[in-house]
C-alpha positions, -999 to +999 in steps of 0.1 A: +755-058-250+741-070-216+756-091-196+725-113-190+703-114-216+667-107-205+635-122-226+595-121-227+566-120-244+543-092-250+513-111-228+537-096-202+526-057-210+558-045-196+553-003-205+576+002-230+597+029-213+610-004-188+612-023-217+634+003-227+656+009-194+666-024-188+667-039-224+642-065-224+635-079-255+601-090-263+586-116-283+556-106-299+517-129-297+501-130-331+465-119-335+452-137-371+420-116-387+412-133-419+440-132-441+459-106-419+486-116-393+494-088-367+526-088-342+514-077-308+532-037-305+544-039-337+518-040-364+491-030-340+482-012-312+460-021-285+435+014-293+434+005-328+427-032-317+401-028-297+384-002-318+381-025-344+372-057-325+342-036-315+329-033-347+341-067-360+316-094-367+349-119-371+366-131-338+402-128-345+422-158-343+458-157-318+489-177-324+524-179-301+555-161-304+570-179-331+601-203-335+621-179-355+613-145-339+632-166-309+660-175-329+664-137-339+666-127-300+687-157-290+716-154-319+730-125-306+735-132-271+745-164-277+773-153-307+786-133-281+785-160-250+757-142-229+738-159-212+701-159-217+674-159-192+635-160-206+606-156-187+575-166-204+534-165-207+522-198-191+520-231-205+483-232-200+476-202-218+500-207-245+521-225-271+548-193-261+570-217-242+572-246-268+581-221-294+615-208-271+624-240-262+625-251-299+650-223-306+662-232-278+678-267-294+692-246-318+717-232-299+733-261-280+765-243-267+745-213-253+738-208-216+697-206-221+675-209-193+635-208-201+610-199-174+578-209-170+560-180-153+527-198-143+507-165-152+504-137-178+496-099-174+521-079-152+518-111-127+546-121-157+557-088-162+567-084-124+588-114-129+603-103-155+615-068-136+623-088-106+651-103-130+661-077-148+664-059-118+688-084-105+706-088-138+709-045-130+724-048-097+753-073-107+740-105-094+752-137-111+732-160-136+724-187-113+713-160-088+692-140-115+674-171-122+668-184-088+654-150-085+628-152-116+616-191-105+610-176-071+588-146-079+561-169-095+551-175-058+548-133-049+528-122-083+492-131-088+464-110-111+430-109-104+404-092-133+368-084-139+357-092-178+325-075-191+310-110-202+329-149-207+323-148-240+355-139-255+369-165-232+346-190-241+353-190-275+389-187-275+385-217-254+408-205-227+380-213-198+357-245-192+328-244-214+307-248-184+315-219-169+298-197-194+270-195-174+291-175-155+284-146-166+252-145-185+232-128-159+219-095-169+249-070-158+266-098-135+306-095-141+329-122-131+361-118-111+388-141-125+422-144-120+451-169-128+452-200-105+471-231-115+487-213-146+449-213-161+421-190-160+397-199-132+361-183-123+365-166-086+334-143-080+305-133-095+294-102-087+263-076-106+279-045-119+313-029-134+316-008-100+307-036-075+333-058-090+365-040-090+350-025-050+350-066-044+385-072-065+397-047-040+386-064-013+396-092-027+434-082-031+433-070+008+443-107+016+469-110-008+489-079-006+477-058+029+508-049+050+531-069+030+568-048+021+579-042-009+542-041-028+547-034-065+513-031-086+498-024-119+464-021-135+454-036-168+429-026-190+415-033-223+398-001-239+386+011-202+418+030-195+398+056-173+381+024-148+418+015-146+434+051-139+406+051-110+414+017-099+450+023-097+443+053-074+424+033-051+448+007-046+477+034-045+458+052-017+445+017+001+480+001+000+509+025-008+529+005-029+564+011-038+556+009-077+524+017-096+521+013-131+489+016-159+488-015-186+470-019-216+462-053-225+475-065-254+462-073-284+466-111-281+451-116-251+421-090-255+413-113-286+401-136-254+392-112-221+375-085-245+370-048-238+357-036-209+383-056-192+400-042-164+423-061-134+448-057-111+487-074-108+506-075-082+543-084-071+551-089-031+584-094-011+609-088-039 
């Protein structure tokens, strides 16, 4: 067992082989479809997802990581007097954080800290690293912690959504901004800005907008050290395996990875969506 326990959710889209390397343990989103309930990773997949959200006439229906699946990842850790560190989806965007702190209670004696990462995508799953990382290299608790609070002011994402649709009706961006994007072939930039989806550009065409998000992303993360990045996609995979090379070749980053999004939160971006997350300074 780890000496720290680490802790997410899968809005984080972490790729499972870092998952994997530095034992992170995930909480999956739900994705509700009529009568069916689906664990983000587990009981589906994000191709199979978005394949079938194509076709679907029925807008699937999302729920937080739950109370118990919590309780499940906690009870080990805490049986064994590891601390537990968990870095989480925002509060804006989700439930995800009530849900762990709820468990939480159940463990009074344990050593749990809950984080509230202000963001989602790999703008969360950099966090996440950043403290695993850490947790890797021997640093205490306290200093593990300090460490994920700290890289909610380095991460940021900034994506480009076929149409505000999805959003609209999952309710996860102001009604008034629908208008937003229903221009013939005008896609919105967006990215996470006071824990919330916010409206950033508008810009006509697929091509001109991720150009512009590049652009964009020059201010953020141009000649800064340590530059850590990841695209995210939803169905497009190919617009993000050319993004990444752009940004790889315009910046040089230290770390580059390719992200699906997943199931939970395509119910609300849709496909066609394709971004860019970054981490700076850590």
């Amino acid at each position: 067992m780890p000496r720290i326990g680490i802790i997410t959710d899968s809005t984080s889209y972490i790729p499972r082989d870092l998952v994997q390397k530095y034992d992170i343990k995930v909480a999956p989103q739900i994705s509700i479809w009529g009568e069916e309930e689906f664990e983000d990773g587990i009981d589906i997949m994000p191709d199979e997802f978005y394949a079938r959200l194509k076709e679907s006439d029925e807008l699937p229906k999302t729920s937080q990581a739950t109370i118990p699946y919590f309780k499940n990842l906690f009870e080990p850790y805490a049986n064994e007097g590891v601390p537990i560190l968990a870095v989480l989806v925002s509060d804006k965007l989700s439930g995800t954080l009530s849900s762990a702190e709820q468990a939480k209670a159940m463990f009074p004696g344990a050593t749990i800290e809950i984080v509230n990462s202000g963001s989602a995508a790999m703008a969360l799953g950099f966090q996440v690293l950043a403290a695993a990382r850490a947790a890797e290299a021997g640093k205490s608790f306290g200093d593990v912690v300090a460490i994920a609070k700290e890289a909610k002011d380095h991460t940021g994402v900034y994506f480009v959504v076929d149409t505000l649709e999805y959003l609209h009706k999952g309710g996860r961006i102001g009604g008034a901004s629908r208008i937003f994007g229903t221009a013939l072939n005008i896609k919105p930039i967006l990215y996470i800005h006071n824990r919330q989806v916010e409206p950033l550009e508008k810009v006509r065409t697929k091509s001109k907008a991720t150009a512009r998000l590049l652009e964009i992303l020059d201010d953020e993360v141009a000649g800064k050290p340590n530059l850590r990045l990841a695209t995210l996609h939803a169905a497009v995979r190919d617009e993000a395996v050319e993004l990444l090379e752009q940004a790889k070749e315009r910046w040089n980053p230290v770390e580059a990875l390719l992200t699906e999004v997943s199931p939970a939160v395509g119910t609300h971006v849709g496909p066609g969506t394709v971004g860019l997350a970054y981490s700076i300074d850590l």
